[in-house]
C-alpha positions in Angstrom: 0.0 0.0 0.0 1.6 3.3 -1.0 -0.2 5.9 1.0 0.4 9.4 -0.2 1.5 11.9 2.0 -1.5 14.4 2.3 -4.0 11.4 2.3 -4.1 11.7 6.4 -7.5 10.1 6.3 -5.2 6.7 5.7 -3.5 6.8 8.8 -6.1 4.9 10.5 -6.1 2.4 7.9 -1.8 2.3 7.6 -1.7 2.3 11.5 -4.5 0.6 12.7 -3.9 1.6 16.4 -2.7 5.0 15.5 1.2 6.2 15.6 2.9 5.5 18.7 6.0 7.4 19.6 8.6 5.2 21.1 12.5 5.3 22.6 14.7 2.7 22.7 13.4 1.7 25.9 10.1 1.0 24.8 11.4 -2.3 23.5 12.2 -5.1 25.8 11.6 -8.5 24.2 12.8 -9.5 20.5 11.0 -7.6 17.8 7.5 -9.4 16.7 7.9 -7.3 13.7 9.3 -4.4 11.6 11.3 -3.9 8.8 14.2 -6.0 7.7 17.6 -4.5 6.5 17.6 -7.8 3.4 21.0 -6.9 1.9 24.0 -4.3 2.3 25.3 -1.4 1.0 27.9 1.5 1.0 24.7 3.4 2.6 24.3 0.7 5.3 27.8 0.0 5.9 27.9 3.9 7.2 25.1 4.1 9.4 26.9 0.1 10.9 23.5 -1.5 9.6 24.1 -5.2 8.3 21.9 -8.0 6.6 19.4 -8.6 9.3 19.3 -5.6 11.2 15.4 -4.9 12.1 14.4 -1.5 11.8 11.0 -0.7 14.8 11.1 3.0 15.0 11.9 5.6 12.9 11.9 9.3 14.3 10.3 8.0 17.0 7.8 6.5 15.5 7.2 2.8 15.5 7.2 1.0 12.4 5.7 -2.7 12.0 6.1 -2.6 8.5 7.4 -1.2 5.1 4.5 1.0 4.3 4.5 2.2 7.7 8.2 2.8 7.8 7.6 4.9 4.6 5.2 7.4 5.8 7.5 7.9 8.8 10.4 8.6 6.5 8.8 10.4 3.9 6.4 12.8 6.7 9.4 14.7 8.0 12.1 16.9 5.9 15.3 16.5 7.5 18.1 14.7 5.8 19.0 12.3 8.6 16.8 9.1 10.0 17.0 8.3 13.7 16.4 4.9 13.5 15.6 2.4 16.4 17.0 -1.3 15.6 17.2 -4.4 16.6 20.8 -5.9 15.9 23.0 -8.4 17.7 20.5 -9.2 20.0 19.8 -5.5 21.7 18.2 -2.6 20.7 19.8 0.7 19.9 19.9 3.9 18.1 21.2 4.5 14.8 21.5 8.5 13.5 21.6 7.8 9.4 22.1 9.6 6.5 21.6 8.4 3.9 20.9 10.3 0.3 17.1 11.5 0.6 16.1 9.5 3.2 16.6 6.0 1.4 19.2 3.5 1.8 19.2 2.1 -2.1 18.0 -1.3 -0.4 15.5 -4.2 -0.4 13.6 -3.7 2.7 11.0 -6.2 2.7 8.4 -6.5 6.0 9.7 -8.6 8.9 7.7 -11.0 11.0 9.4 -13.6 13.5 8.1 -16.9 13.1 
């Protein structure tokens, strides 16, 4: 689902419980789901995100999948992404930037099994 910007009557269909603003310690237990980091690049390798890495918030806002993670990205104008991920079995903060907001990588749902 691509949900255009100004379209703010589809938040409550894109985030069905409406946008939650999170930290990093809003997150105790393994991520249920998010967005997965599928492959790497010189844009990754900068902001230390490898094959794997699960993406949950982005500006503070938590993601639970790609569309969601793309309204986040694409609603604010800075360059940079404060990311909250989930790699080598903690959570932390990443400060990103990559060119226009995008890392130039497959980032396809995640959903532990």
């Amino acid at each position: 689902m691509n949900v255009p910007l100004s379209s703010s009557e589809h938040i409550p269909s894109l985030f069905p419980g409406g946008i939650k603003r999170v930290t990093v310690s809003s997150f105790n237990l393994p991520p249920a789901d998010g967005v997965l980091i599928s492959e790497e690049n010189a844009e990754t390798a900068k902001a230390n995100l490898s094959k794997g890495t699960v993406i949950v918030a982005l500006d503070g806002i938590q993601v639970h999948n790609f569309d969601q993670f793309t309204y986040a990205r694409d609603s604010v104008t800075t360059q940079g992404l404060d990311l909250i991920v989930w790699q080598d079995n903690q959570y932390h903060e990443v400060k990103a930037k990559p060119p226009g907001r995008r890392f130039g990588v497959h980032m396809p749902d995640y959903k532990r099994n």
